[in-house]
NUTI-324381 format. One record per residue (C-alpha): residue number from 0; x, z, y. Coordinates in Angstrom, 1 decimal, padded with zeros to 4 digits. Layout:
// residues N
<r NUM,<X,Z,Y>>
...
// end
This chain:
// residues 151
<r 0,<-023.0,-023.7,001.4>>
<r 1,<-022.7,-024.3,-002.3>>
<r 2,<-025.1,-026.5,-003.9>>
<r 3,<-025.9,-023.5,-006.8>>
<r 4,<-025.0,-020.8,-004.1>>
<r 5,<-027.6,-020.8,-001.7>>
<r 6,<-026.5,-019.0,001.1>>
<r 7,<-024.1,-019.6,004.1>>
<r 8,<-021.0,-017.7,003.7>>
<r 9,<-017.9,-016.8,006.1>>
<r 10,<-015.1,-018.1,004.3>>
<r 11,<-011.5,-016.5,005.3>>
<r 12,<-008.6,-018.3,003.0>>
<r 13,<-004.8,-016.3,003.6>>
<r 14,<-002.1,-018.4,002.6>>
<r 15,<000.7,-016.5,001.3>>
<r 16,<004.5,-017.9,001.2>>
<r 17,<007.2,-016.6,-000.7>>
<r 18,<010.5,-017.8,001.8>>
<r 19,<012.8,-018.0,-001.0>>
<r 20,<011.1,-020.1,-003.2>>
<r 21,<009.0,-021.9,-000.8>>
<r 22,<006.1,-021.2,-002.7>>
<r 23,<002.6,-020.7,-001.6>>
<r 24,<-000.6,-019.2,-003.4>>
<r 25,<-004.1,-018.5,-001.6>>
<r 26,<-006.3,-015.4,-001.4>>
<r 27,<-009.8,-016.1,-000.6>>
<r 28,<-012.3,-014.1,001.1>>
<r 29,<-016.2,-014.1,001.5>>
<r 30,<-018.5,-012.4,003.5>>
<r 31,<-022.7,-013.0,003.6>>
<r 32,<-022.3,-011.6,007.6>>
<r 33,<-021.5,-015.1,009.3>>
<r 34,<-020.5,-013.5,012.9>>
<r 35,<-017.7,-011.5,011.5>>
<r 36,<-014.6,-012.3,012.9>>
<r 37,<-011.1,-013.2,010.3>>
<r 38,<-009.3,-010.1,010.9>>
<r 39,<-012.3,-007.8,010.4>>
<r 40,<-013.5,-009.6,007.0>>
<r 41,<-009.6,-008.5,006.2>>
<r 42,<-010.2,-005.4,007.2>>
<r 43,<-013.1,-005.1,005.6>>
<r 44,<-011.5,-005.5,002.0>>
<r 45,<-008.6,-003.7,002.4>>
<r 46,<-011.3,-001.0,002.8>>
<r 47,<-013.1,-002.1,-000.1>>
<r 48,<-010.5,-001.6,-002.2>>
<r 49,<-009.1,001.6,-001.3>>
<r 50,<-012.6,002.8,-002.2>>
<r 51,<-012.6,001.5,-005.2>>
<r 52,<-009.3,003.2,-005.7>>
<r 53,<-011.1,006.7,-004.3>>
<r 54,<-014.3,006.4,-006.6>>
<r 55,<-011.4,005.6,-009.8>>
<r 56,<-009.5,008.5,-008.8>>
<r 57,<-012.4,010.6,-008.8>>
<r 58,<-013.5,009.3,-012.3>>
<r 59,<-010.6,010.2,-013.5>>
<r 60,<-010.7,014.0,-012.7>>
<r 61,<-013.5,013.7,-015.8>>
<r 62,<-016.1,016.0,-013.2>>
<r 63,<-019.3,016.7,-014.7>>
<r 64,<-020.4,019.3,-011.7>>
<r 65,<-022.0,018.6,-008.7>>
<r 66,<-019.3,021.0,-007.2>>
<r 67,<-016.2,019.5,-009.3>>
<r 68,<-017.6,015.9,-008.3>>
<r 69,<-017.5,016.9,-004.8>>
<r 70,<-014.3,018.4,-004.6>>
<r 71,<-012.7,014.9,-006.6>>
<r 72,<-014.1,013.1,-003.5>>
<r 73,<-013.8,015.4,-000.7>>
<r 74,<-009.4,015.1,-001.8>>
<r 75,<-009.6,011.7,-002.4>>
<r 76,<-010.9,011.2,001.3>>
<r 77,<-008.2,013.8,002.4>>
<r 78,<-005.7,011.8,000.8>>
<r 79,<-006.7,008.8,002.4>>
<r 80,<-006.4,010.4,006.0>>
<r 81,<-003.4,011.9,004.8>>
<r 82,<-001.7,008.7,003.9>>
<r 83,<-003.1,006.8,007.1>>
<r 84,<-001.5,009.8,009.1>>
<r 85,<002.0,009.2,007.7>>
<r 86,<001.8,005.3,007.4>>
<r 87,<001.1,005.6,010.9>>
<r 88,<004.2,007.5,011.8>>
<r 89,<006.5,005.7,009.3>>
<r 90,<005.3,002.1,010.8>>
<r 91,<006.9,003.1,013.8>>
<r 92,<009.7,002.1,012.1>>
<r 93,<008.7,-000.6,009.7>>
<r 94,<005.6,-002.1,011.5>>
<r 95,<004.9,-004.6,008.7>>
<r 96,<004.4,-001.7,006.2>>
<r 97,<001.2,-000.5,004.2>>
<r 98,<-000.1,002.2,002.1>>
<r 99,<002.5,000.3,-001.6>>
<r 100,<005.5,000.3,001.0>>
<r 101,<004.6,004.4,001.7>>
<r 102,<004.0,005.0,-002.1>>
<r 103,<007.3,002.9,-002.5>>
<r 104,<009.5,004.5,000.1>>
<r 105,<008.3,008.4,-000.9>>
<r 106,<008.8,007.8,-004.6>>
<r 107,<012.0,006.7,-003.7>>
<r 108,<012.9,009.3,-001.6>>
<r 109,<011.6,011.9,-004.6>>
<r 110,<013.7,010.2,-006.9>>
<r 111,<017.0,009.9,-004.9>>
<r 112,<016.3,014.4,-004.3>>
<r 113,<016.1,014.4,-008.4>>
<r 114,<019.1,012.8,-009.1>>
<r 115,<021.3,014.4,-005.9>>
<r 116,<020.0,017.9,-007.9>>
<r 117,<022.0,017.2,-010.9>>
<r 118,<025.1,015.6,-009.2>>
<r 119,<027.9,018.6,-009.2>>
<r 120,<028.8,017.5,-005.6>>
<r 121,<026.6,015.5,-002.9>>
<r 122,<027.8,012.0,-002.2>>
<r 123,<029.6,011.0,001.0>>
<r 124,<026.7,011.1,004.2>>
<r 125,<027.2,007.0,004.5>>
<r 126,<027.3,006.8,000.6>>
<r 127,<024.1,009.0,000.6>>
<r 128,<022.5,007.1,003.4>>
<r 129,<022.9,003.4,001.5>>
<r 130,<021.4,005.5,-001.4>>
<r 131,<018.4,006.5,000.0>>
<r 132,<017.9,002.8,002.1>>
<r 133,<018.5,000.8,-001.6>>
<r 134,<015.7,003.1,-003.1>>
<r 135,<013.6,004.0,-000.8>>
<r 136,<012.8,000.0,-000.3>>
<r 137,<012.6,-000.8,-003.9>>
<r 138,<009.0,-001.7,-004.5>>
<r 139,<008.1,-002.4,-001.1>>
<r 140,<006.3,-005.6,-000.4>>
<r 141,<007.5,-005.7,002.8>>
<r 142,<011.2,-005.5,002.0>>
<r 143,<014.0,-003.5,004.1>>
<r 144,<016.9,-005.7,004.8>>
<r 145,<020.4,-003.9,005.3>>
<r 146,<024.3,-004.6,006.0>>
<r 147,<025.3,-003.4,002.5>>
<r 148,<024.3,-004.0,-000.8>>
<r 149,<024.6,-001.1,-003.8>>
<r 150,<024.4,-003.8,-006.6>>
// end
């Protein structure tokens, strides 16, 4: 309890550490419900957040309707389903990964089919396949480590 905060809180501190550096830096959480357990407070706020992101969304579609105001939500929690369906299938091969690393990897993939469209003749499959892998992972937090390097 906090001397100007007068209530018990459940505290949940994450250390983060960046390997190459040897870095750390801290996240810290709160909740008011005291027999909430670590990994649900987390789970809790990633929620939070991708609500947040919903409702700003939403906003954005500039609704003024009670039907146009429905419709902005009703896609935004689509898309969430949506995005928890494929993250589910693509962490079957990246089990680390979250919603950024599935923005990441399907931007990617978007942008290598852009740039293969203009090309008069399609790359070699191995050449195409260190292609996709190099952008496909940029952006990720959780990075994709390979045997070659396209730099």
């Amino acid at each position: 309890m906090h001397k100007e905060f007068a209530q018990s809180l459940n505290v949940v501190i994450l250390v983060k550490t960046n390997f190459k550096t040897n870095t750390h830096s801290h996240v810290i959480l709160f909740s008011s419900h005291l027999d909430l357990k670590a990994d649900k407070i987390i789970d809790y706020y990633k929620l939070r957040f991708q609500i947040e992101f919903n409702f700003r969304d939403a906003k954005d579609f500039m609704n003024l309707s009670q039907t146009a105001v429905t419709n902005a939500a009703n896609l935004a929690f689509f898309m969430v389903n949506l995005s928890h369906h494929l993250l589910a299938d693509f962490r079957k091969h990246n089990p680390n990964s979250g919603i950024i690393d599935l923005k990441a990897y399907y931007r990617g993939f978007r942008y290598v089919h852009e740039i293969l469209k203009m090309l008069p003749q399609q790359p070699d499959p191995i050449l195409l396949a260190q292609i996709f892998a190099k952008l496909t992972s940029l952006g990720r937090i959780h990075a994709v480590y390979t045997d070659f390097d396209l730099s």
